[in-house]
C-alpha positions in Angstrom: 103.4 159.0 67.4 102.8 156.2 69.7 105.7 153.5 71.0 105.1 150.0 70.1 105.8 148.1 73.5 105.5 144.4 74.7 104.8 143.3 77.9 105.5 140.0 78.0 106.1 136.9 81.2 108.8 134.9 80.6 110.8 131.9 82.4 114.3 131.9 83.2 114.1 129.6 79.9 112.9 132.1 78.3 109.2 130.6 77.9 106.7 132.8 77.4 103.6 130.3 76.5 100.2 129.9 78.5 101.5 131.7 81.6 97.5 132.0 82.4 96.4 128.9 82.6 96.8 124.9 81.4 94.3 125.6 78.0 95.7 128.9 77.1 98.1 127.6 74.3 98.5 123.8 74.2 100.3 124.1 71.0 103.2 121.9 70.2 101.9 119.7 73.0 102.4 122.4 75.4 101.2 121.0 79.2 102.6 123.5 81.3 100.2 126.5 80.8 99.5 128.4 84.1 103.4 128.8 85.4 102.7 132.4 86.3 100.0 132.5 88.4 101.4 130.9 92.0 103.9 134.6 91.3 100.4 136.8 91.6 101.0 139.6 94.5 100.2 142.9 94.9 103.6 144.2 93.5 102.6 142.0 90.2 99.2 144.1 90.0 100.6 147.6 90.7 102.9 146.5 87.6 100.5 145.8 85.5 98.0 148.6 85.7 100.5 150.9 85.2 101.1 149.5 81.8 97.7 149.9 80.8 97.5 153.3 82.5 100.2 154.4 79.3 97.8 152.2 76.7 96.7 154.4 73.7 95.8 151.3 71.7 96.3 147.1 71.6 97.7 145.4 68.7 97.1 141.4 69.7 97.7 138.2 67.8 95.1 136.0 67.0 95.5 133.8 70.1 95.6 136.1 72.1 93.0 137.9 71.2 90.6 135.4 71.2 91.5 134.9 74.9 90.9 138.2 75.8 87.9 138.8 73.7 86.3 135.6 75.6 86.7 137.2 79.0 87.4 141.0 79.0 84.1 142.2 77.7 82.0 140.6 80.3 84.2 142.5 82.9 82.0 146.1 82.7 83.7 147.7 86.0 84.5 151.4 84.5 86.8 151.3 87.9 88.5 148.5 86.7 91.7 149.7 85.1 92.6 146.9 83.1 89.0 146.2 82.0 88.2 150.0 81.1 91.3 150.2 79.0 90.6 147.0 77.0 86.9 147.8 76.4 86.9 151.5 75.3 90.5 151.9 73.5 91.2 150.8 69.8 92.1 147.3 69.6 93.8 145.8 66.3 94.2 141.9 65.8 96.2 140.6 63.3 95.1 137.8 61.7 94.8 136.1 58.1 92.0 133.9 58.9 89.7 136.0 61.3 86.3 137.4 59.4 85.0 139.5 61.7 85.4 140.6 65.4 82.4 141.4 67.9 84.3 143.0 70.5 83.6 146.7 70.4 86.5 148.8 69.1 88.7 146.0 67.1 90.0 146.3 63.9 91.2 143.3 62.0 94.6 144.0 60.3 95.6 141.3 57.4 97.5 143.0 54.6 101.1 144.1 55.3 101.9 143.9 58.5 104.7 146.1 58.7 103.1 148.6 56.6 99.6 148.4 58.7 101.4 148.7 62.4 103.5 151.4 61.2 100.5 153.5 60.3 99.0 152.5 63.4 102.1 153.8 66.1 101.7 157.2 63.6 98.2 157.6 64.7 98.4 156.8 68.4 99.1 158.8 71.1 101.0 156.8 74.3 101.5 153.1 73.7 100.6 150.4 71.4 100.5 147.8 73.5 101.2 144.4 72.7 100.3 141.6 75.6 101.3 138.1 75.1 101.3 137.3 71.2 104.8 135.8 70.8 104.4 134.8 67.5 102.9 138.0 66.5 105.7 139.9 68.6 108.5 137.6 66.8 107.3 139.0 63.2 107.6 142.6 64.4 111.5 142.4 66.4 112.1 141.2 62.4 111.7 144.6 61.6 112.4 146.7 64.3 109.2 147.6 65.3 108.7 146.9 68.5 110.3 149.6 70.8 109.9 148.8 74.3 110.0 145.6 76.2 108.7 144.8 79.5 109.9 141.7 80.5 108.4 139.9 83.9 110.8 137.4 84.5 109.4 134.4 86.5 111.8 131.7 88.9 110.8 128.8 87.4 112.3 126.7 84.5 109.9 124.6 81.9 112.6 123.2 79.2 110.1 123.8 76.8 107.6 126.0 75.2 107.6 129.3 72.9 109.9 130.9 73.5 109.4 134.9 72.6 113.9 135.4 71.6 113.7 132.2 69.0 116.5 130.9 67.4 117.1 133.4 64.1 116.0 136.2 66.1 117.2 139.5 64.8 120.7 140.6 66.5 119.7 143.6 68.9 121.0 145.7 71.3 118.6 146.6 74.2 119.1 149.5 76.9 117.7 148.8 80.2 115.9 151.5 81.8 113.9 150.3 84.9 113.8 147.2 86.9 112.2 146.1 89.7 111.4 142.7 92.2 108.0 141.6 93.2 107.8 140.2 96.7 107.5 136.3 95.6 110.7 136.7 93.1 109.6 137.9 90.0 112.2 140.0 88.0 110.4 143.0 86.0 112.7 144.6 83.8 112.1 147.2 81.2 114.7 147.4 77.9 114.3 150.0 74.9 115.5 148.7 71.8 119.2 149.9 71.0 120.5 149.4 67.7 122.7 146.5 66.4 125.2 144.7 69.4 128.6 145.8 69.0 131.0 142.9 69.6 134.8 143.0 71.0 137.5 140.6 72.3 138.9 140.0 76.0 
């Protein structure tokens, strides 16, 4: 049975919208898309492919898939570890107004969620991996269903944006197991999800 883990870039806000560039998500009147990408170094990249190293299988939002569909599947480099996971492993968007999907190996998911990626961790081996898709993401923390956060942290502030921890998020406990600094200051920190917070007094 697979974990279902997030990798997600956030701001010290606690933004997580259009980190790739200013049309990724203007939604909400969103102007600030591309914050991430003056952070890009080596230490970033060596991140990053190991998370898809663990990949067994994507679940994406709509969104987000739609970005990555536009761009991953012209990118045929076998050596390419991003590129050769994304293109040959199971991919599963979830979406109630998507008909069909051209990219090779996608599923469309549009019935119960919670049921649907439940049956989909049972049937993976390694890691469902969810990339970007905050909305998406803020459905599944509602039921507990997302196990493992990765959580690049970038130094820069935007005072507004989607946020991926939204107001009426789900009280939870996280255990932090690894953390690590890139070389131009971005905090990468991973947490597994811990129960309910337990609370006390001073």
């Amino acid at each position: 049975m697979a974990q279902l883990s997030i990798t997600s870039f956030v701001t010290l806000d606690g933004v997580m919208q259009a980190p790739g560039g200013p049309d990724e998500d203007p939604s909400g009147g969103f102007d600030q898309g591309g914050w991430s990408v003056p952070y890009g170094d080596e230490d970033f990249g060596r991140f990053v492919t190991e998370v898809f190293d663990r990949a067994g299988a994507f679940l994406l939002g709509r969104r987000t898939y739609d970005i990555f569909a536009g761009y991953w599947p012209e990118k045929g480099d076998p050596a390419d570890p991003i590129a050769s996971r994304l293109n040959s492993l199971p991919k599963y968007v979830a979406s109630t107004t998507l008909k069909t999907a051209d990219w090779a190996g996608t599923t469309i998911i549009g019935g119960d969620l919670v049921q649907e990626v439940t049956a989909i961790k049972a049937r993976t081996d390694g890691e469902v991996q969810i990339h970007g898709s905050g909305r998406l993401a803020q459905s599944l923390m509602a039921h507990d269903l997302i196990d493992t956060f990765h959580l690049l942290v970038f130094p820069v502030v935007l005072g507004k944006g989607l946020r991926l921890f939204a107001d009426g998020a789900v009280p939870t406990a996280y255990r932090h197991t690894a953390g690590r600094t890139t070389g131009t200051g971005v905090a990468i920190h991973t947490y597994e999800r811990a129960g309910r917070p337990e609370y006390g007094s001073y």
